[in-house]
TORKOL-4160 file (C-alpha; in steps of 0.2 Angstrom, whole numbers, padded with zeros to 4 digits, m for minus):
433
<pt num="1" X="0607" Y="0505" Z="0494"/>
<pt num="2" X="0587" Y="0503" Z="0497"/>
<pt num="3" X="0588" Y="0522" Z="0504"/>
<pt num="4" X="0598" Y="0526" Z="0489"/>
<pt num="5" X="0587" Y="0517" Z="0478"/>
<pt num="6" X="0570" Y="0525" Z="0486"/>
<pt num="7" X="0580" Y="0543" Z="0484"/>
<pt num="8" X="0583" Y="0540" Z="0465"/>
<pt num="9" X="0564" Y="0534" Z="0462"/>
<pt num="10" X="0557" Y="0549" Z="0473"/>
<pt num="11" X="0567" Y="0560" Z="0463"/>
<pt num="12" X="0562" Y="0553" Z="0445"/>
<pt num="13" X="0544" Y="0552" Z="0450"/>
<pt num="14" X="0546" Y="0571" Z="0454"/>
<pt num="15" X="0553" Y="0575" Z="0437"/>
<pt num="16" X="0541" Y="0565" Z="0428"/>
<pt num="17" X="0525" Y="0573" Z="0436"/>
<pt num="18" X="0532" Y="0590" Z="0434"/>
<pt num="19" X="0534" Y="0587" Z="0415"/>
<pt num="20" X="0517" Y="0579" Z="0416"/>
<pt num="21" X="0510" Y="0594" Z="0425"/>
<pt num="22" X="0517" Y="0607" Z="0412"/>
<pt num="23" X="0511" Y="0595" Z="0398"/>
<pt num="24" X="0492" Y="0590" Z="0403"/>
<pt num="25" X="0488" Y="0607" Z="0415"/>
<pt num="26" X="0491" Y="0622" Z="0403"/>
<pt num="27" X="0510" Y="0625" Z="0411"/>
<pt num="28" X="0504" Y="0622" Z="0428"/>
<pt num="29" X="0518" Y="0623" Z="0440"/>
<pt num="30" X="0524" Y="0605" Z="0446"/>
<pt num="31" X="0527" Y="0597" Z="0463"/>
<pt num="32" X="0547" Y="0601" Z="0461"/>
<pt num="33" X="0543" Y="0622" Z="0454"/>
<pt num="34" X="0531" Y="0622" Z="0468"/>
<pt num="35" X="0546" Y="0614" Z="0481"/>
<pt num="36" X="0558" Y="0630" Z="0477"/>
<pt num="37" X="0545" Y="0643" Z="0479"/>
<pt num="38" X="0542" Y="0636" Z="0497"/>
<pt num="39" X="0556" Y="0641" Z="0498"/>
<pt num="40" X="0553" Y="0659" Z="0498"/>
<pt num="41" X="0534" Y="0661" Z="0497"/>
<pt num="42" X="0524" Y="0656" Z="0514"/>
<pt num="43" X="0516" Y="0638" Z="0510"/>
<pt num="44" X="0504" Y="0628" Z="0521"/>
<pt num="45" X="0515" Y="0626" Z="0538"/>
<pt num="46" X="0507" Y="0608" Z="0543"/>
<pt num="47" X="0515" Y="0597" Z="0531"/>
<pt num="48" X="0531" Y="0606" Z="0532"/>
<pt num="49" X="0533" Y="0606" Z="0550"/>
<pt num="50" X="0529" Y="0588" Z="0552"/>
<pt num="51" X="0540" Y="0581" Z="0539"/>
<pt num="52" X="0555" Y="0594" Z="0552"/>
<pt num="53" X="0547" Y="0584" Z="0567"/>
<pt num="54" X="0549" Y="0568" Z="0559"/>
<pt num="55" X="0566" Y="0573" Z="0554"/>
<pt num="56" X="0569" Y="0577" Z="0569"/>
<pt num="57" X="0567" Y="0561" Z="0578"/>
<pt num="58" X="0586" Y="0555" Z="0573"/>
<pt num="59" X="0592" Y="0570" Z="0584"/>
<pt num="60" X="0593" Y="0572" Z="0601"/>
<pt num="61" X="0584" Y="0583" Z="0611"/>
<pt num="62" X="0596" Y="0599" Z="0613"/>
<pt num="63" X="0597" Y="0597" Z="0593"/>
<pt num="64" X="0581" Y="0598" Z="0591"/>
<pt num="65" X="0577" Y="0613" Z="0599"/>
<pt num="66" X="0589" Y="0620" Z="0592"/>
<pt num="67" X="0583" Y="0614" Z="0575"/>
<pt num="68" X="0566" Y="0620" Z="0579"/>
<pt num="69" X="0571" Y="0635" Z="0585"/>
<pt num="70" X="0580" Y="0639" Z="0569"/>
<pt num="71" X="0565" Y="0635" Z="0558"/>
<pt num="72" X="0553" Y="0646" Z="0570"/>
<pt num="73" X="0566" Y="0662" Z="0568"/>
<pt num="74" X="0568" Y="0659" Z="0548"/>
<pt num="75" X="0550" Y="0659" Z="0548"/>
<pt num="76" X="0550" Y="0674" Z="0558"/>
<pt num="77" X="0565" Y="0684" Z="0548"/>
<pt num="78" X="0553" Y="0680" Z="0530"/>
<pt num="79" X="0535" Y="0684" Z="0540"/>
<pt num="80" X="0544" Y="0703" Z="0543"/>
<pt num="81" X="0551" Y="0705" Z="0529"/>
<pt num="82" X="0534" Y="0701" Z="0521"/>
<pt num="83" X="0524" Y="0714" Z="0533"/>
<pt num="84" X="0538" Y="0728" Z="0529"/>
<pt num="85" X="0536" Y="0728" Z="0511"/>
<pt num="86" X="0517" Y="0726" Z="0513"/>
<pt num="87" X="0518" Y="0708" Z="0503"/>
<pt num="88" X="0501" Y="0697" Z="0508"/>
<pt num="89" X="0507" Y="0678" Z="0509"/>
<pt num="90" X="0498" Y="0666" Z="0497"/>
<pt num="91" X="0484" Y="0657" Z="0507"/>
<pt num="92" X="0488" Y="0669" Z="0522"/>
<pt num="93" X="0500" Y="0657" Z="0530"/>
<pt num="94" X="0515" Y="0666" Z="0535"/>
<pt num="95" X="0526" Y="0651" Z="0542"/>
<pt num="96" X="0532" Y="0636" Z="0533"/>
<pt num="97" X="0551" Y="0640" Z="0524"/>
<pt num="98" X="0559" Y="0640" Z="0541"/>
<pt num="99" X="0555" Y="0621" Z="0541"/>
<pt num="100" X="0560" Y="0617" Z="0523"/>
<pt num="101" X="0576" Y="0625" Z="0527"/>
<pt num="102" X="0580" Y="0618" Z="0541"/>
<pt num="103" X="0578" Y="0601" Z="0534"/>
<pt num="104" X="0589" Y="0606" Z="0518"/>
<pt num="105" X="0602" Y="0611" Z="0528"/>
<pt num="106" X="0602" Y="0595" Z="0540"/>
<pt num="107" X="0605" Y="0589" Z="0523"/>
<pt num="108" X="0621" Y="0598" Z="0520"/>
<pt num="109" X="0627" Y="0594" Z="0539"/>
<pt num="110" X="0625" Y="0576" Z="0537"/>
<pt num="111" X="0636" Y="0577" Z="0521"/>
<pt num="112" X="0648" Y="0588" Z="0526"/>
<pt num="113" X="0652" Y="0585" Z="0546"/>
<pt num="114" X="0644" Y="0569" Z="0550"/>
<pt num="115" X="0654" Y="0551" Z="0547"/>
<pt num="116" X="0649" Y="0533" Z="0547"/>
<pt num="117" X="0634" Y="0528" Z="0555"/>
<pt num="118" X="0630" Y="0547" Z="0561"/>
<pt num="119" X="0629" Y="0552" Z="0541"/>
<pt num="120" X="0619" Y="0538" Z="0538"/>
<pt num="121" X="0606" Y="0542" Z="0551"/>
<pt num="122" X="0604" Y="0559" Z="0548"/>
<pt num="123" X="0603" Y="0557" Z="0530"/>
<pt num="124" X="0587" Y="0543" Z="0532"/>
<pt num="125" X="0578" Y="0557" Z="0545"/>
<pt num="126" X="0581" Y="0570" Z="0530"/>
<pt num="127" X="0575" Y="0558" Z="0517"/>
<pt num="128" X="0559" Y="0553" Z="0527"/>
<pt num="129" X="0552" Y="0574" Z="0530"/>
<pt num="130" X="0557" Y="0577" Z="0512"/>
<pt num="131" X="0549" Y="0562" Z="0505"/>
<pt num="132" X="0532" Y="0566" Z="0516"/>
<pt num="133" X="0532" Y="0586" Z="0509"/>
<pt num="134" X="0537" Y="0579" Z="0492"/>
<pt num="135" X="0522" Y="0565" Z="0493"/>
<pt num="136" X="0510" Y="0578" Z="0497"/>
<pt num="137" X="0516" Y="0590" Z="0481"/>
<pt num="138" X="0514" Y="0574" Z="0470"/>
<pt num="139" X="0497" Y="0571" Z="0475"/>
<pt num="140" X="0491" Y="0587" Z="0475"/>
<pt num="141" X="0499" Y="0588" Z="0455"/>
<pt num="142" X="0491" Y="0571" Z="0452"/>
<pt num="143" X="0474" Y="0577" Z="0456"/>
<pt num="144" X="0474" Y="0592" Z="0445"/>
<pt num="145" X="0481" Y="0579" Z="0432"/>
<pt num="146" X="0467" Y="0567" Z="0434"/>
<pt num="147" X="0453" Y="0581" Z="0433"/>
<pt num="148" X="0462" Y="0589" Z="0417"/>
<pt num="149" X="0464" Y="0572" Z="0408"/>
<pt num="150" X="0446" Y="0561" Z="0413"/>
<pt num="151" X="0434" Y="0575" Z="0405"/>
<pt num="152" X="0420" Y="0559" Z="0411"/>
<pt num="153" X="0420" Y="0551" Z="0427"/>
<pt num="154" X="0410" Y="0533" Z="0432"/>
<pt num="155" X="0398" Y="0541" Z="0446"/>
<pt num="156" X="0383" Y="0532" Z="0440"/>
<pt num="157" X="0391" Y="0515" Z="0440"/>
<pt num="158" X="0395" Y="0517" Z="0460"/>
<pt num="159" X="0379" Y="0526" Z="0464"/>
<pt num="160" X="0369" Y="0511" Z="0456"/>
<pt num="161" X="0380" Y="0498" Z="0466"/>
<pt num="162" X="0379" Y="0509" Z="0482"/>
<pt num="163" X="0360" Y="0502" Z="0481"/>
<pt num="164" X="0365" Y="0488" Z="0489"/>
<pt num="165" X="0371" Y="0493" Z="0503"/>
<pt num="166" X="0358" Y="0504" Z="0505"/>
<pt num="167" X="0364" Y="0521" Z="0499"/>
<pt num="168" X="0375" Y="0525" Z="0514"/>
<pt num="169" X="0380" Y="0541" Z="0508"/>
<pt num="170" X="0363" Y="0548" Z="0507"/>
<pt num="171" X="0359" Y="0541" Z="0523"/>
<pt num="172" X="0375" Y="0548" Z="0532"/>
<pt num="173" X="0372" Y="0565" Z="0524"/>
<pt num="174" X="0355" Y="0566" Z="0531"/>
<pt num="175" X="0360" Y="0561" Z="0549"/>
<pt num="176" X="0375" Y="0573" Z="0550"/>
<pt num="177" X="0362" Y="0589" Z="0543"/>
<pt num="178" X="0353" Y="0580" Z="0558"/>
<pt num="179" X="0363" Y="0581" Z="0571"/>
<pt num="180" X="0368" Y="0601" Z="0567"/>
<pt num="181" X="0384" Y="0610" Z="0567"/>
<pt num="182" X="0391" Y="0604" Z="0582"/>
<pt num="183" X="0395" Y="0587" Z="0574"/>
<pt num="184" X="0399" Y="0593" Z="0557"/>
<pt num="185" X="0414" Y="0606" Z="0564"/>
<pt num="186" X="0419" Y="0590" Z="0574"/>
<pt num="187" X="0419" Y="0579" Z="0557"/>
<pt num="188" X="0426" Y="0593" Z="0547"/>
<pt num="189" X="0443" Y="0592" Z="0557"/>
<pt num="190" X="0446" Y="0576" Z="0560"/>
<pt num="191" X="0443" Y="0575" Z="0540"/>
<pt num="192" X="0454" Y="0590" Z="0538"/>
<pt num="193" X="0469" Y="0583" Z="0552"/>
<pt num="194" X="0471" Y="0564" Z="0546"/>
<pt num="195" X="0490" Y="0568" Z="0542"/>
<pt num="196" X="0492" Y="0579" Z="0559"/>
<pt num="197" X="0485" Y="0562" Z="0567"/>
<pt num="198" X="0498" Y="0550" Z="0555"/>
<pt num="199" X="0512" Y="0560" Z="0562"/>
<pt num="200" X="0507" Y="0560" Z="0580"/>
<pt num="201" X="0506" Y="0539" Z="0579"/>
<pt num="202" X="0522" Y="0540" Z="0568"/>
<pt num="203" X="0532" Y="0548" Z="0582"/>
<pt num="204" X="0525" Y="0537" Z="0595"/>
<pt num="205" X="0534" Y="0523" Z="0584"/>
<pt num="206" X="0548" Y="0532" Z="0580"/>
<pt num="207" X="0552" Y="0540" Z="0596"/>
<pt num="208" X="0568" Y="0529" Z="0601"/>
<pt num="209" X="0576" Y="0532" Z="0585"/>
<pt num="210" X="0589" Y="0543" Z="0593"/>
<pt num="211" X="0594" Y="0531" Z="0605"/>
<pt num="212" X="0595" Y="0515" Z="0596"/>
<pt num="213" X="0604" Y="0525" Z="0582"/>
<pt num="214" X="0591" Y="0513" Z="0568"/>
<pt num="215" X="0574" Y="0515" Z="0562"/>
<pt num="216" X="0561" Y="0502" Z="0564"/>
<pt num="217" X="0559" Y="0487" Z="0552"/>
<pt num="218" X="0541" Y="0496" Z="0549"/>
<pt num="219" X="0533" Y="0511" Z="0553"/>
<pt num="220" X="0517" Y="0519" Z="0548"/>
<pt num="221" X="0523" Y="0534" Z="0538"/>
<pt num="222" X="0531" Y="0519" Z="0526"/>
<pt num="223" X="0512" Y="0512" Z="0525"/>
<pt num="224" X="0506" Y="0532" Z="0522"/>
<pt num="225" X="0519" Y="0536" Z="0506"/>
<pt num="226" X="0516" Y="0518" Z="0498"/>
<pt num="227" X="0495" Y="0522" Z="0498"/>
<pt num="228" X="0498" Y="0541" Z="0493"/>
<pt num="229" X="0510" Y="0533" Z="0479"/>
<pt num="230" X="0500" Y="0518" Z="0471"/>
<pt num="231" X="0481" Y="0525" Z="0477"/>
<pt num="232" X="0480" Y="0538" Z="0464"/>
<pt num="233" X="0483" Y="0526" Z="0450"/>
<pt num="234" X="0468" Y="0521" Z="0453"/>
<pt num="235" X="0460" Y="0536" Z="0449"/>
<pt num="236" X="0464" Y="0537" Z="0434"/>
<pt num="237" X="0458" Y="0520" Z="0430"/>
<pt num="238" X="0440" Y="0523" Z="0440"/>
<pt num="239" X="0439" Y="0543" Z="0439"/>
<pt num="240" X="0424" Y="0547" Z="0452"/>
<pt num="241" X="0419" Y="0563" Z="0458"/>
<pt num="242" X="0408" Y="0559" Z="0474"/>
<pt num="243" X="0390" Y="0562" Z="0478"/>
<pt num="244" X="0389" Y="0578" Z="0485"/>
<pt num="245" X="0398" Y="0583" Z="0466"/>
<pt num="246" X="0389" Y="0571" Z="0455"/>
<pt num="247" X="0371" Y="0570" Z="0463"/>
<pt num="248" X="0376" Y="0587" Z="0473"/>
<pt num="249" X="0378" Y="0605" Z="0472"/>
<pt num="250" X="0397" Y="0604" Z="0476"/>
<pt num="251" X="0407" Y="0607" Z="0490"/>
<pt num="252" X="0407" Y="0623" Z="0488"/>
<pt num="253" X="0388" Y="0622" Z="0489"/>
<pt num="254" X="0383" Y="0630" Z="0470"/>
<pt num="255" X="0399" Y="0624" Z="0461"/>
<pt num="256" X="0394" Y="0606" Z="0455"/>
<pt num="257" X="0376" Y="0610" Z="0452"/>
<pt num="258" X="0379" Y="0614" Z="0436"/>
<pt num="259" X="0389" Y="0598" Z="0432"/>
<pt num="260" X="0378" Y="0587" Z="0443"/>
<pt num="261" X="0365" Y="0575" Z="0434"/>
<pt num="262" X="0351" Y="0580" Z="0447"/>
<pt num="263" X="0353" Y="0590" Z="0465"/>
<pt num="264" X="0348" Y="0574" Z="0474"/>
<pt num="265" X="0361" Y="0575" Z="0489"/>
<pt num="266" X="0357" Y="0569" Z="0502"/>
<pt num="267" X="0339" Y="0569" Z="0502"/>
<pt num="268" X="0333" Y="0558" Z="0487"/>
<pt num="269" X="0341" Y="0545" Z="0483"/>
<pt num="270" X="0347" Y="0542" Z="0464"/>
<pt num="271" X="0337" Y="0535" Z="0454"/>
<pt num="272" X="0337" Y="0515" Z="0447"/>
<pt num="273" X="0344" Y="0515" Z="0430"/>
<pt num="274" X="0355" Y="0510" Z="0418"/>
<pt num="275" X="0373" Y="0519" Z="0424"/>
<pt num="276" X="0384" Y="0529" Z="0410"/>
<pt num="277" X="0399" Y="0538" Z="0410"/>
<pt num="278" X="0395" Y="0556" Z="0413"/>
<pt num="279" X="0406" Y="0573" Z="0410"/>
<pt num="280" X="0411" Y="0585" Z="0424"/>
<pt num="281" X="0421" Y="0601" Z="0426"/>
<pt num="282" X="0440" Y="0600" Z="0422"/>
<pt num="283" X="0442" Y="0606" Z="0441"/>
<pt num="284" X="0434" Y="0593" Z="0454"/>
<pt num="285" X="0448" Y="0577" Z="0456"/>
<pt num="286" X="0445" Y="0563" Z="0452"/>
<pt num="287" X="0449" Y="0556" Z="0468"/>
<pt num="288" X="0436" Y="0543" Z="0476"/>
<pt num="289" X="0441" Y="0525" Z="0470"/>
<pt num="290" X="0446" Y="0518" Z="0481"/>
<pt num="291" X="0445" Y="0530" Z="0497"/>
<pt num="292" X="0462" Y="0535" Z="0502"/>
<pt num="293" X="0456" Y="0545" Z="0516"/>
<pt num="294" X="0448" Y="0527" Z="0523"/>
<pt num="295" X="0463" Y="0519" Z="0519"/>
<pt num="296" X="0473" Y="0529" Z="0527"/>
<pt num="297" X="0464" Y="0530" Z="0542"/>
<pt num="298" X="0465" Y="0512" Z="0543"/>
<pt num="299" X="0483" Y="0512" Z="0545"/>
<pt num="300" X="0482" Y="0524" Z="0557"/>
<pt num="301" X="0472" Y="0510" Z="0568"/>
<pt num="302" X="0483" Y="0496" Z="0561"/>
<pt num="303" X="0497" Y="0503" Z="0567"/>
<pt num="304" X="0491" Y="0513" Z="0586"/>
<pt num="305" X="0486" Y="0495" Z="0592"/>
<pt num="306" X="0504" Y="0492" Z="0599"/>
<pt num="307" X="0502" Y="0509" Z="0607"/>
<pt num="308" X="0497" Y="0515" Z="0623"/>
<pt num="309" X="0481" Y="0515" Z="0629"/>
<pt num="310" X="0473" Y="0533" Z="0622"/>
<pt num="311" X="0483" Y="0530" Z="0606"/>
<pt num="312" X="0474" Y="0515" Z="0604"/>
<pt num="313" X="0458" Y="0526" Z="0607"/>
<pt num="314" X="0459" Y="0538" Z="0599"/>
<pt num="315" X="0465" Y="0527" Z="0583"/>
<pt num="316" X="0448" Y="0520" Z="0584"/>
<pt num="317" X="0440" Y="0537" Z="0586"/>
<pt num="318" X="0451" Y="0543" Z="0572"/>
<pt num="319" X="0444" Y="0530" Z="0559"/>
<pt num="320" X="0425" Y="0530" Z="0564"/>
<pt num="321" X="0425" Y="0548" Z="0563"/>
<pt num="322" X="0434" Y="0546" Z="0544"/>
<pt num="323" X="0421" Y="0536" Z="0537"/>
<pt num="324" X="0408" Y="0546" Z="0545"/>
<pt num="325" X="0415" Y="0561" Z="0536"/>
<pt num="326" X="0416" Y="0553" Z="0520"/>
<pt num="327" X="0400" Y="0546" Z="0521"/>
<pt num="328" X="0393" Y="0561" Z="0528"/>
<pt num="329" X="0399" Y="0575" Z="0517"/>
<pt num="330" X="0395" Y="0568" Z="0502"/>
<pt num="331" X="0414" Y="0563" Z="0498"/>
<pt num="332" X="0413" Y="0546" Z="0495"/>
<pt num="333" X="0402" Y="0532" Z="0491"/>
<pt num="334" X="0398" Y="0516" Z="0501"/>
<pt num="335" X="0408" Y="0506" Z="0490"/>
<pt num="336" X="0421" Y="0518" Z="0490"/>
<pt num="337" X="0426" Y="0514" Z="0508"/>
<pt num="338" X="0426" Y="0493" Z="0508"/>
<pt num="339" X="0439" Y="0495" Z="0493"/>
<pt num="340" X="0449" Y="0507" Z="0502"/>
<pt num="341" X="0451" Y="0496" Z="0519"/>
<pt num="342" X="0454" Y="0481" Z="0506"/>
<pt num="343" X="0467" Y="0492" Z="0499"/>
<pt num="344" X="0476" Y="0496" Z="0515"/>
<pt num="345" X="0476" Y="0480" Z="0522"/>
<pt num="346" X="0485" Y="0474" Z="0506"/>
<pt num="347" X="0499" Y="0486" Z="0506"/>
<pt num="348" X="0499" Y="0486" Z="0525"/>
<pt num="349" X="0501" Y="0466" Z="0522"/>
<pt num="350" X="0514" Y="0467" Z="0509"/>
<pt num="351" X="0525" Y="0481" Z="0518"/>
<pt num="352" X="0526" Y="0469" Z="0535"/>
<pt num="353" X="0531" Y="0454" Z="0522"/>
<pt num="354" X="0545" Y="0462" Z="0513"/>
<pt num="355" X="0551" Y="0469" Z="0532"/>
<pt num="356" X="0550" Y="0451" Z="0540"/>
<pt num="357" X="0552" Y="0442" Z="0526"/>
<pt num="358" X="0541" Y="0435" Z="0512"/>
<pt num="359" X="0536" Y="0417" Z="0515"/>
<pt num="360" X="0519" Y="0407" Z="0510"/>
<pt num="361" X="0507" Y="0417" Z="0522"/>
<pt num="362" X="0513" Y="0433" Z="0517"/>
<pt num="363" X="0513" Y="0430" Z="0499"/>
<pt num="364" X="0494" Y="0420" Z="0500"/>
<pt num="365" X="0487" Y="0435" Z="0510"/>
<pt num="366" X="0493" Y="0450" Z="0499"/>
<pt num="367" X="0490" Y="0440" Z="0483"/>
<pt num="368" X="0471" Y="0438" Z="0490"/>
<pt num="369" X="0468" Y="0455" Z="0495"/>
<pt num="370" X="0475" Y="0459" Z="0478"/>
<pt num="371" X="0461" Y="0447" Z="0470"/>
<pt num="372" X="0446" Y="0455" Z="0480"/>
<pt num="373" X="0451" Y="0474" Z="0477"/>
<pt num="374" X="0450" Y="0470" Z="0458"/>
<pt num="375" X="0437" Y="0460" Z="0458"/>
<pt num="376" X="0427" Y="0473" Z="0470"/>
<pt num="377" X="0432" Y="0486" Z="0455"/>
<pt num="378" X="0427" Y="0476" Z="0443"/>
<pt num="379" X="0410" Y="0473" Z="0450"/>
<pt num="380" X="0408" Y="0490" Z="0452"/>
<pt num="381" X="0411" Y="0494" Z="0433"/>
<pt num="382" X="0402" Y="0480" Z="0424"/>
<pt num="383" X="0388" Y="0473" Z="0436"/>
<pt num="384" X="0381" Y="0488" Z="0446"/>
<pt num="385" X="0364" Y="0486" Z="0439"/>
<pt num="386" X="0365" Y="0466" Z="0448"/>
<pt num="387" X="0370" Y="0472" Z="0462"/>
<pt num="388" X="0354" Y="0484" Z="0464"/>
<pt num="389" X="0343" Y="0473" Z="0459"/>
<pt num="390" X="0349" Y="0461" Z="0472"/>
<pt num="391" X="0354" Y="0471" Z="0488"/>
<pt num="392" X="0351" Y="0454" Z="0500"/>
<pt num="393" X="0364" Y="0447" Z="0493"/>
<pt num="394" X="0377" Y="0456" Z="0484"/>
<pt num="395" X="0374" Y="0466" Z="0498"/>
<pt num="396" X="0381" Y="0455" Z="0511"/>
<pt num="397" X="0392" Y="0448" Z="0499"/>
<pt num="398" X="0402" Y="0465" Z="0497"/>
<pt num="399" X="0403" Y="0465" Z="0517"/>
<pt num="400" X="0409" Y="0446" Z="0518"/>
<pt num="401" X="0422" Y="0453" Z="0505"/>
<pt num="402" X="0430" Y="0465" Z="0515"/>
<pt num="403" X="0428" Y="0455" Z="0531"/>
<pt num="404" X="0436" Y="0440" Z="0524"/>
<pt num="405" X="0453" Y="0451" Z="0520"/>
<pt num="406" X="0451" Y="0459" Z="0538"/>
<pt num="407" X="0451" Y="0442" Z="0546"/>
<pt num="408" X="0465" Y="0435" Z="0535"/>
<pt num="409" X="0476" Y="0451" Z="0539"/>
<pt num="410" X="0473" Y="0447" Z="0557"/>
<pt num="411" X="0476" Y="0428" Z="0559"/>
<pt num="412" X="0491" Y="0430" Z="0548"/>
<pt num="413" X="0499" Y="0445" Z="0560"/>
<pt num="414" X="0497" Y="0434" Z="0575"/>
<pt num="415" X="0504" Y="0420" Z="0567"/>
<pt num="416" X="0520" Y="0433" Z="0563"/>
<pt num="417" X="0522" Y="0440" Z="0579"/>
<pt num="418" X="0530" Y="0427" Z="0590"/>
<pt num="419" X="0543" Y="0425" Z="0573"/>
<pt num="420" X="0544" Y="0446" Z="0575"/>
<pt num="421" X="0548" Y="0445" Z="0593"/>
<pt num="422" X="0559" Y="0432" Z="0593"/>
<pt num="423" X="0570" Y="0441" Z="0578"/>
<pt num="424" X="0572" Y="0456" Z="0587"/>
<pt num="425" X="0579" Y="0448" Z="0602"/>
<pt num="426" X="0593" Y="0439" Z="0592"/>
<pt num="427" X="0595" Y="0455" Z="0582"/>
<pt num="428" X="0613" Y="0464" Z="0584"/>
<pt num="429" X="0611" Y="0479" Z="0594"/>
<pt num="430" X="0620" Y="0493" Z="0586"/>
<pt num="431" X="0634" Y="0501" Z="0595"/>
<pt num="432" X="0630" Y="0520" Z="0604"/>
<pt num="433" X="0639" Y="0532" Z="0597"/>
């Protein structure tokens, strides 16, 4: 029933953005128009094919060769057809639809030759690629929603409160132009891959799926849809642009300058004065309260700290280098990224309560994180100019925020993981089939 209940939700929030995006972006297509034409039309290969891989891990392995061996000839059958009639692929991606319709037509197997358990399976390994592709539509629908209906964003507000950590942004820029191409290419993909690393730590988790016959109480890609789905609310509430747009030339390097107050990135720091709302393009997302891209890679090193040794590395790595990018290229303020690990720790906190159980640590811990993310937002918005005007404090204070939520997330978990431990062992196992 909570499958069922997730499927019905997923499918209304699909309708309901697609009649948003034809309303509020000039008939723009929606996430659901622009599902069908992957259909056909060559889209980006990466998301696709993980959610297939993550699908895949309720298969065994001769099924899933055979699976991926399907999608790769589709592919192969629509990237000919394309060359003989001379038809360039959007984005010049040339695989993608082989995976889409192998994951469909899982979908019909599952109903029509599966039974009992084996239907149920198959059905939740469908559901979990669909509901990754069809995330990453929404949010890509949601962005052009936000720039298309907050003609001002709040820059000044966060560029003035960044003063009290030191303008990290400007700092982080300067350091990366520093260092020279070498480190931005490296920062440039670990930016551009988060979701390649999400599922690589996702099917370390899920990887005995197939044999146990049942999916984990919680899993990371749970952690990764539930940010992608409430994060962008808060766009809309808080639109921001980022440095490199608002004190910038863009990232396209000429685009924003037109739109920016002043071409201060990353060299000068903004000046000290009274913030205002300021208007930009109807383009540029508004997508930087609270960082989702720090969020997310905080789940990512939540949730590789059970794993092997280089998973646990490299979930380190993978978060460091985040906030370096989004410091470093300008996306993202300073502030930006102590609300974002507030943010994830929350939902991270809520989704282990509602897994285990929800009892008075659970609820105390999720119901503070709560308080602090909205309290960070509200200093943000109404006291930036205290907050400058006092760096050796609110400074500090902003820090002890952020760290108090990290240390009450941490002492809570240990306190669950002997009750975890013990309830997987008296856990029924479910019978092979």
């Amino acid at each position: 029933m909570l499958w069922a209940a997730a499927g019905v939700a997923a499918l209304g929030l699909l309708i309901s953005m697609e009649i948003a995006a034809r309303y509020y972006c000039d008939g723009a297509p929606g996430p659901m128009t622009s599902q069908v034409k992957d259909l056909i039309y060559a889209p980006k290969p990466g998301p696709l094919y993980a959610g297939m891989a993550l699908m895949m891990v309720v298969l065994p392995w001769r099924q899933r060769f055979v699976a991926a061996g399907v999608a790769i000839g589709i592919d192969s059958v629509f990237a000919l057809g394309r060359w003989a009639v001379g038809a360039e692929p959007p984005g010049g991606h040339f695989f993608g639809s082989g995976a889409l319709w192998v994951m469909l037509g899982c979908a019909v197997i599952a109903v029509t030759r599966r039974t009992g358990q084996d239907r149920v399976l198959l059905l939740k390994g469908v559901g979990l690629g669909l509901l990754l592709v069809a995330g990453r539509k929404i949010g890509d629908t949601w962005l052009l929603i936000t720039a298309k209906t907050r003609p001002t964003v709040l820059d000044p507000y966060l560029a003035v409160a960044d003063h009290a950590l030191g303008d990290p942004s400007w700092l982080a820029g300067r350091t990366l132009a520093a260092i020279g191409p070498i480190g931005t290419h490296v920062l440039d993909y670990v930016y551009a891959q988060l979701a390649v690393a999400a599922a690589v730590v996702a099917l370390y988790q899920l990887r005995h799926v197939a044999a146990e016959r049942r999916f984990p109480r919680h899993h990371l890609v749970r952690t990764f849809l539930v940010i992608g789905l409430i994060g962008p609310a808060f766009y809309m509430i808080f639109p921001v642009v980022g440095p490199v747009f608002a004190y910038g030339p863009g990232a396209s390097g000429t685009g924003g300058v037109h739109w920016a107050l002043a071409n201060l990135w990353p060299h000068t720091p903004p000046p000290f004065s009274a913030p205002h709302s300021m208007p930009y393009d109807a383009i540029t997302p508004r997508n930087c309260m609270p960082s989702l891209h720090t969020a997310w890679a905080t789940a990512i090193f939540i949730h590789t700290r059970k794993s092997s040794r280089l998973l646990r590395y490299a979930g380190t790595f993978w978060l460091v280098a985040t906030l370096a990018a989004t410091l470093g290229f300008g996306y993202h303020y300073g502030v930006d990224l102590i609300a974002g690990v507030v943010f994830a720790l929350t939902i991270e906190a809520a989704l282990r309560s509602h897994a285990r159980g929800w009892d008075r640590s659970g609820i105390q811990l999720v119901a503070y994180g709560t308080s602090v993310f909205a309290a960070l937002l509200v200093s943000y918005r109404y006291a930036p100019m205290e907050m400058a005007a006092h760096p050796r404090v609110f400074g500090p204070l902003l820090i002890l925020a952020m760290t108090s939520v990290v240390y009450g997330y941490v002492r809570a978990t240990r306190l669950w993981e002997p009750k975890d431990a013990s309830a997987r062992q008296l856990e029924p196992q479910p019978e092979m089939v």
